[in-house]
N, C-alpha and C positions, 0 to 999 in steps of 0.2 A: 579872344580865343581864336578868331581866324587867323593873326598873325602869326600862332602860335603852329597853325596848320598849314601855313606857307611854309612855315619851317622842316615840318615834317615832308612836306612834298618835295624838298631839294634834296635831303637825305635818302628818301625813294628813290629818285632819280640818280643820284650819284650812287648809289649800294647796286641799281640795274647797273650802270658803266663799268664800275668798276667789275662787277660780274660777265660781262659781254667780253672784256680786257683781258681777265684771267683765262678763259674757255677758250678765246684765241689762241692765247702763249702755249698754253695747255695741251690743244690742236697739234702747235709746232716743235716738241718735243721730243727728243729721241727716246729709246726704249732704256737708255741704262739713266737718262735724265729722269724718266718718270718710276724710277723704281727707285732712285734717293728721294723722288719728293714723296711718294706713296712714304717711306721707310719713316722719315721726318716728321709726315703728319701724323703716322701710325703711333711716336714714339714722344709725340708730343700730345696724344689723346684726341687729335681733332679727327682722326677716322677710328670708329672701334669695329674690330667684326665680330 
């Protein structure tokens, strides 16, 4: 069972990086970049309002 919770702790860790990654890129995007991704995620269901 512990090794099974090793497991889980690299996938913790790599779900934070890859999230630190994203908020960066996210950070450096211009304003008509971030109204196709808004538009995208909106129309792909992953943001609802």
């Amino acid at each position: 069972m512990a090794y099974t919770g090793r497991f889980k702790q690299t996938d913790d860790y790599r779900r934070e990086e890859l999230i630190r990654i994203i908020e960066h890129s996210v950070e450096n995007l211009t304003l008509q970049e971030l109204e196709a991704l808004y538009y995208d995620m909106t129309t792909k269901s992953f943001i609802n309002d």
